[in-house]
C-alpha positions as CSV (number, residue, x, y, z in Angstrom):
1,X,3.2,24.2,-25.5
2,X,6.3,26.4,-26.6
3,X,9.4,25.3,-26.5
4,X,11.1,26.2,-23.7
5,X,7.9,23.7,-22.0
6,X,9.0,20.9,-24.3
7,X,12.6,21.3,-23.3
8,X,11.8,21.7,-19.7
9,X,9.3,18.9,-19.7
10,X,11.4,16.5,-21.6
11,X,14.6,17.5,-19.3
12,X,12.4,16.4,-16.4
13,X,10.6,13.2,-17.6
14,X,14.1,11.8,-18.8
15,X,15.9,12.7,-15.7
16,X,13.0,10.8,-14.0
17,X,13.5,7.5,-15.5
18,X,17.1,7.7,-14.9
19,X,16.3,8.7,-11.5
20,X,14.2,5.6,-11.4
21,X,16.4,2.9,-13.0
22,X,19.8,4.0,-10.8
23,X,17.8,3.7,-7.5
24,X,15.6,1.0,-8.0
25,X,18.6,-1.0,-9.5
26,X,20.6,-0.1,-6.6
27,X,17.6,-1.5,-4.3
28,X,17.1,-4.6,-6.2
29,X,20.7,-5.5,-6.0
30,X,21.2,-5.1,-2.0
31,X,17.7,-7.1,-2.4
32,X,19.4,-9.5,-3.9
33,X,22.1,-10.0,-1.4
34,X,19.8,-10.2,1.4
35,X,17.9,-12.8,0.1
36,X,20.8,-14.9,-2.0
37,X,21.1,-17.6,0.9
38,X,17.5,-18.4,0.4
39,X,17.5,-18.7,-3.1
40,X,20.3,-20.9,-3.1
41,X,18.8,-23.2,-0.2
42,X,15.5,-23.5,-2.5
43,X,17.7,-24.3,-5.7
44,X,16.2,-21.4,-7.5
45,X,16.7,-20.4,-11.1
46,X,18.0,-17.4,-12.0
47,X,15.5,-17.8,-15.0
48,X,12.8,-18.0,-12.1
49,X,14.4,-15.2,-9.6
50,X,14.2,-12.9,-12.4
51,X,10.5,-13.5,-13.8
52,X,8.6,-14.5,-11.0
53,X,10.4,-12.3,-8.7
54,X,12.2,-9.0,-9.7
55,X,10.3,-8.7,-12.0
56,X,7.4,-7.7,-10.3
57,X,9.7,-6.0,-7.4
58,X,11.2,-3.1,-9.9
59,X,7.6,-1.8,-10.9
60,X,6.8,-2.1,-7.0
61,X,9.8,0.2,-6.0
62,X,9.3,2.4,-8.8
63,X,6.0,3.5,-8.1
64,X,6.7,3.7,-3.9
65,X,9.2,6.1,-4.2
66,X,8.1,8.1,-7.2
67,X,7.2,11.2,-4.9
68,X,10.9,11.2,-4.1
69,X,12.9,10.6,-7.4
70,X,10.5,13.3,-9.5
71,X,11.7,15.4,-6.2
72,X,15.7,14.2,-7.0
73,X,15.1,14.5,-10.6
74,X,13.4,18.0,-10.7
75,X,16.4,19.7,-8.2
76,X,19.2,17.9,-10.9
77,X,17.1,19.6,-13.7
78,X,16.4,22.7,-12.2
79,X,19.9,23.2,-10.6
80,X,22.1,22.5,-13.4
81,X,19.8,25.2,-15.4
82,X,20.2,27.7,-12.3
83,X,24.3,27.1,-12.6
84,X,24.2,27.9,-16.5
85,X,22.0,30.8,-16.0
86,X,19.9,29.5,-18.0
87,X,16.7,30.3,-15.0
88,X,18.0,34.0,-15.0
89,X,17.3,34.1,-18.8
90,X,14.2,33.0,-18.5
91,X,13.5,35.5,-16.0
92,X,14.7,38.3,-17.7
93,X,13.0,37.6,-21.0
94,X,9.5,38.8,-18.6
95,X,8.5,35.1,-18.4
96,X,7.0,35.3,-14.7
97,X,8.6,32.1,-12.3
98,X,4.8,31.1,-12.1
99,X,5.0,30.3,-15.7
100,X,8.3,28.9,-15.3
101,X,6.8,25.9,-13.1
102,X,4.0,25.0,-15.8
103,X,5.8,22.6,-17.7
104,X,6.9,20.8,-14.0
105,X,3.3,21.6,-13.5
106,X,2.6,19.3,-16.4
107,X,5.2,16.6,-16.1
108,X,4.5,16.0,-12.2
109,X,0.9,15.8,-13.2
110,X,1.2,13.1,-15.8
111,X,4.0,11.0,-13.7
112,X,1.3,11.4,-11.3
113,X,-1.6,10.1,-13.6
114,X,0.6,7.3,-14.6
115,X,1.5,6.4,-11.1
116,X,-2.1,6.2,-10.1
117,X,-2.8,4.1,-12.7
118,X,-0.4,1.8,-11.9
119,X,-0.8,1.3,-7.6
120,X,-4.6,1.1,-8.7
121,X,-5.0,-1.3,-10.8
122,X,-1.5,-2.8,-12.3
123,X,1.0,-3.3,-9.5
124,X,-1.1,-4.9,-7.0
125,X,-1.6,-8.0,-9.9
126,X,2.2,-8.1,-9.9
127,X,2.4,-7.5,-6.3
128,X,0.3,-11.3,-6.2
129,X,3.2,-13.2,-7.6
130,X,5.9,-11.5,-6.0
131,X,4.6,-12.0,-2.4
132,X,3.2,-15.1,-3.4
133,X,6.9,-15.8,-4.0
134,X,8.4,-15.0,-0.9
135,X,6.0,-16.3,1.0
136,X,7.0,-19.7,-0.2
137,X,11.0,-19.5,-0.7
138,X,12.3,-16.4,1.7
139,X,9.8,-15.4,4.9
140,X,9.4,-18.2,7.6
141,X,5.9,-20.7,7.1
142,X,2.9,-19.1,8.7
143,X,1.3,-20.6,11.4
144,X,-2.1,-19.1,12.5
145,X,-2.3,-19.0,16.3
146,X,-5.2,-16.9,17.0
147,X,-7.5,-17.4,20.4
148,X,-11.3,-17.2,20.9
149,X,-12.0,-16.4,17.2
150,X,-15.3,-14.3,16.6
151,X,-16.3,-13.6,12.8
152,X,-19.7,-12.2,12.0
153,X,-20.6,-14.0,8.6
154,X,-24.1,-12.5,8.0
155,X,-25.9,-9.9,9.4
156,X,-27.6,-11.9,12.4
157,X,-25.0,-14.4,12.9
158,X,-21.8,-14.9,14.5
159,X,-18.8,-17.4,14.6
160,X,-17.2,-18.6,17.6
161,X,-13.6,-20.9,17.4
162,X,-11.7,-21.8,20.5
163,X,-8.7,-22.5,17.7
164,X,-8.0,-22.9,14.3
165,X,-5.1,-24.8,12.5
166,X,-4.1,-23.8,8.6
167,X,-2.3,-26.9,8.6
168,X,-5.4,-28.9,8.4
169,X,-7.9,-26.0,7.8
170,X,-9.4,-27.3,10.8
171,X,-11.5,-25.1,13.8
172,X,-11.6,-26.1,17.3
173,X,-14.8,-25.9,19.5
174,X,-17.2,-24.0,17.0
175,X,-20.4,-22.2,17.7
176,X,-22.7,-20.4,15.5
177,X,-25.0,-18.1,16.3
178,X,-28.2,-16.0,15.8
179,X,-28.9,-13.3,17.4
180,X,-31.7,-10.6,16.8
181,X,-31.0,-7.4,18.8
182,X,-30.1,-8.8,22.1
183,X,-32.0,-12.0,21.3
184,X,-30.2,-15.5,21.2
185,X,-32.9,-17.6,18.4
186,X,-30.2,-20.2,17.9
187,X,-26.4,-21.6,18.9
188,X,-25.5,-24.3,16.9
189,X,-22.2,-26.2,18.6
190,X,-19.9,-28.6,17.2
191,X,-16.3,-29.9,18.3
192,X,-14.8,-29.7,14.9
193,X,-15.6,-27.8,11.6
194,X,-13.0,-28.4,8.7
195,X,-13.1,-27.1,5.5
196,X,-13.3,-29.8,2.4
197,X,-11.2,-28.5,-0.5
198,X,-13.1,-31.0,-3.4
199,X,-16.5,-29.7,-1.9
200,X,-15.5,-25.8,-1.1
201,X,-17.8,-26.2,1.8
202,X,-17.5,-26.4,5.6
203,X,-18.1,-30.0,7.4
204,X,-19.2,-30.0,10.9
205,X,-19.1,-32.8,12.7
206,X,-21.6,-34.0,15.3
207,X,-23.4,-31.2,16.4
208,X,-26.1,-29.7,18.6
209,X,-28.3,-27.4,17.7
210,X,-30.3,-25.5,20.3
211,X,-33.5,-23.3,19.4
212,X,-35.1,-20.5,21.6
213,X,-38.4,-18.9,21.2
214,X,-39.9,-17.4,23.7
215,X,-38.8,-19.3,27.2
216,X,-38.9,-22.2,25.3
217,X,-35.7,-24.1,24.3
218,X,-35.5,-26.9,22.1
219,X,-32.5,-29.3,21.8
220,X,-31.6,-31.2,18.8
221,X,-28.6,-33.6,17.5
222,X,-27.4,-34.2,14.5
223,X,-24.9,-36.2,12.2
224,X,-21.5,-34.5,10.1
225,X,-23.0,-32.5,7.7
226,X,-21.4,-30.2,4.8
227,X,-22.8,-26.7,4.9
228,X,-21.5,-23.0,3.5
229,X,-20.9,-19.9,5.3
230,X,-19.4,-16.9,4.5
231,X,-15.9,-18.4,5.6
232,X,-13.3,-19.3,3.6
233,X,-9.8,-20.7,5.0
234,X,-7.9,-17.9,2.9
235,X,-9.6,-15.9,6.3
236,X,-7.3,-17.6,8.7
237,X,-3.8,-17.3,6.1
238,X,-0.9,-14.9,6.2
239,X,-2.0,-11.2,5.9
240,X,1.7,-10.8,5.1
241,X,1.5,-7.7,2.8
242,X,-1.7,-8.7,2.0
243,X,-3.0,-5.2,1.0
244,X,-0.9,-4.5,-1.4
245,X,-2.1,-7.3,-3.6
246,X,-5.4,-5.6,-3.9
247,X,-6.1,-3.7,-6.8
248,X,-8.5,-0.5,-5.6
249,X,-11.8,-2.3,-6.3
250,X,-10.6,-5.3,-4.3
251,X,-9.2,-3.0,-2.2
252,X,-13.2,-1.4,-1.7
253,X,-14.7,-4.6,-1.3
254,X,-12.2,-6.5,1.1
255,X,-12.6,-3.2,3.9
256,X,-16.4,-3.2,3.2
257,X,-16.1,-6.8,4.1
258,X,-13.8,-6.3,7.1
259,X,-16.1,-3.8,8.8
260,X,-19.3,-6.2,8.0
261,X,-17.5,-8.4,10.0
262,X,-16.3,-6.1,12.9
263,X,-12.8,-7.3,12.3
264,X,-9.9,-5.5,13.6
265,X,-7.1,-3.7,11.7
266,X,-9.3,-2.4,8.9
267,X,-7.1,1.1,9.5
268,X,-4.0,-0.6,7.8
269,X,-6.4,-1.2,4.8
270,X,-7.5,2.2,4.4
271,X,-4.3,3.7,4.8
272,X,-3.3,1.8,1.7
273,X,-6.5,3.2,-0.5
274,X,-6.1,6.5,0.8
275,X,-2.1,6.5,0.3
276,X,-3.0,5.6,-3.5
277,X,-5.2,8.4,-3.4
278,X,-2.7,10.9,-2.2
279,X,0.7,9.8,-4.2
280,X,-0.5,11.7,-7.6
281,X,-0.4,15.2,-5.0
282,X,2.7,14.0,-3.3
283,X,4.8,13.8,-6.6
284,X,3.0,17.4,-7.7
285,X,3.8,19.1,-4.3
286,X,7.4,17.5,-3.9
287,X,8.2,18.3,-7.4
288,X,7.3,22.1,-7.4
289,X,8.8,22.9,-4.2
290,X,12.1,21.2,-5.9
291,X,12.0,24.0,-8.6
292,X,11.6,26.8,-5.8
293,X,14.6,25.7,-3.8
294,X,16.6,24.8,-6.6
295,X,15.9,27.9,-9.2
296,X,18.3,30.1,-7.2
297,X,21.9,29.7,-8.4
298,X,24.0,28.8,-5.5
299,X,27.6,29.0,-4.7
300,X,28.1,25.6,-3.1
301,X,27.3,25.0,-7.0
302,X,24.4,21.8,-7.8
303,X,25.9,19.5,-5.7
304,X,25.0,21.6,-2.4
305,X,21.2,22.3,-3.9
306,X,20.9,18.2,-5.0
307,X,22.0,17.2,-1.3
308,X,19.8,19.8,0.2
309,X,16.8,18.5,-1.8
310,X,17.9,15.1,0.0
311,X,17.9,16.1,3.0
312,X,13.9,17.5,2.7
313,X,13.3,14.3,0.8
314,X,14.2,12.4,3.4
315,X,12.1,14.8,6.2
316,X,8.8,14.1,4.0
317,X,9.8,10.5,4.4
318,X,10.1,10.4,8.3
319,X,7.2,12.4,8.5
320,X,4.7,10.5,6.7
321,X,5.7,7.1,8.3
322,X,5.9,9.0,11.8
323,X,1.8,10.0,10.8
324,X,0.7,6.6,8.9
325,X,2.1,4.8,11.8
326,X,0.0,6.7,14.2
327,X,-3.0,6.3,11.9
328,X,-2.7,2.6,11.9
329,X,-2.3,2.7,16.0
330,X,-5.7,4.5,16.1
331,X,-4.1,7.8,17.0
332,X,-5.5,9.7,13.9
333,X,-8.2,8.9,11.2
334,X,-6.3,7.1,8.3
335,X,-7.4,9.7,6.1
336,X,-6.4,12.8,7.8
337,X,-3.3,10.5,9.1
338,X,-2.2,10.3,4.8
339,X,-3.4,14.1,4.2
340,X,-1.4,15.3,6.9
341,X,2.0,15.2,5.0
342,X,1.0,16.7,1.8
343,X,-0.9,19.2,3.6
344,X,2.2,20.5,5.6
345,X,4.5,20.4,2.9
346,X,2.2,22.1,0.7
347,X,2.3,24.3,3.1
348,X,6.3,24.8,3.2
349,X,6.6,25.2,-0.8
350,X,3.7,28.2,-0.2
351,X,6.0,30.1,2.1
352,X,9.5,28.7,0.0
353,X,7.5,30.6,-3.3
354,X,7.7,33.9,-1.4
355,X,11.0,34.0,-1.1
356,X,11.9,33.6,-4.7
357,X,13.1,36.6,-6.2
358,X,10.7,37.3,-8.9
């Protein structure tokens, strides 16, 4: 790496951070005014705000809107080199503007690494205690008022509850079934089912179990009994952000689990692993299209160039929530939904790099 890389690349990474730490501080404090009234009614700590709370929120903004602030900070970087004519010495010294983007090449790429790293297996560990903490002191108490409840809990048997209460982790009218191709074998029925916490097992109360073979059906009653099924009450609980406490492993197993089930909204869950996926090429793309719009020297001076790279930060923006809220709707596979944004604007920095003058 010569030094015109390292003074690029170091330029870039420390403009980053204080990118990062102006934006994210500015968040956090309007945060903070938002939620004050509840921390005071809850008689919170600043002691406990701070470390079970913002703590974890800072990393959380930081790596959401990393795509943009390595966009911010590579137009600064690259515009207040354009306005010293520093780019045009570059240039004329017969290094090509290809070579002039390696080092933003390199430090996209490794804010990108880093950033993957963290979503994937770091923040979402945070992510638990944060949402774990406004669950309890700032959103309103969840109630779960789901109807007609079906879960499939193994492969040839299904779930039925009329209702189901968190408050006692209790279900209402229960039936379970098992069914082999289109074949009924058995329906177990019970008024109640509710979950015993020092037992971590389900206990039905009086039931009736009826049996089917052939055209043949045998009817049999029995006493409460414990018994364990692939349930768990955590099943029936707030989803309130609930996928971003996964890390990516938990992340594969709770959508493999989801679509054993046939349970709906497993699109908001992919979404999330692909979006994790995609964010490393997000901060690449953004960040060398900043250099090619910004590399020109302009006579609005850096101001006009900085407020420019805004305004196409903030189109990416629109656009990918226009195309992951259409994914999550059903209107496009989650993955092409995610892809979509990167591709396009991948697109614009192709036809943006043929207009720089060379």
């Amino acid at each position: 790496m010569k030094i015109l890389d390292r003074y690029i690349l170091t330029k870039l990474l420390t403009t980053y951070v204080f990118v990062v730490l102006i934006l994210v501080s500015v968040i956090c404090v309007i945060d903070f005014t938002e939620k004050n009234d509840d921390f005071i009614r809850h008689k919170l700590t600043a002691y406990t705000i701070l470390t079970d709370y913002y703590i974890n929120l800072f990393p959380y903004w930081s790596s959401l809107l990393s795509p943009i602030t390595v966009f911010i900070a590579t137009v600064f970087v690259t515009a207040k080199l354009a306005s010293h004519t520093e780019v045009i010495a570059i240039l004329s010294s017969g290094v090509s503007f290809r070579r002039l983007m390696l080092p933003y090449l390199i430090g996209s790429a490794i804010i990108g690494m880093v950033n993957f790293g963290l979503i994937a297996y770091i923040i979402p560990n945070a992510n638990k205690v944060r949402i774990a903490f406004e669950r309890k002191y700032v959103v309103s108490p969840f109630y779960y008022d789901g109807r007609n409840v079906h879960i499939k809990v193994a492969p040839n048997v299904y779930v039925y509850m009329e209702s189901y209460t968190n408050m006692t982790n209790s279900g209402y009218r229960f039936t379970m079934e098992e069914i082999e191709g289109t074949t009924l074998k058995q329906k177990l029925e019970s008024d109640r089912i509710t979950w015993d916490s020092t037992k971590h097992k389900w206990r039905i109360d009086n039931y009736k179990l009826r049996t089917f073979k052939g055209n043949e059906e045998k009817i049999t009653h029995g006493p409460p009994t414990d018994t364990l099924l692939n349930l768990l009450p955590k099943d029936f609980d707030s989803n309130y952000m609930l996928y971003e406490t996964f890390t990516l492993p938990e992340l594969d197993r709770f959508i493999a689990e989801l679509k054993s089930r046939g349970s709906d909204g497993v699109a908001t869950y992919e979404i999330e692993k692909y979006v994790r996926f995609t964010n490393p090429f997000a901060i690449i793309i953004l960040c060398l299209i900043g250099v090619i719009m910004s590399a020109r020297k302009s006579r609005g001076g850096v101001g006009l160039q900085i407020a420019a790279g805004f305004v196409l930060a903030f189109i990416y923006i629109i656009f990918f929530i226009m195309t992951k809220t259409i994914a999550d709707n059903g209107g496009l596979e989650p993955i092409i939904g995610v892809w979509i944004p990167n591709f396009m604007f991948a697109m614009v920095g192709i036809l943006l790099y043929k207009t720089v003058p060379r």
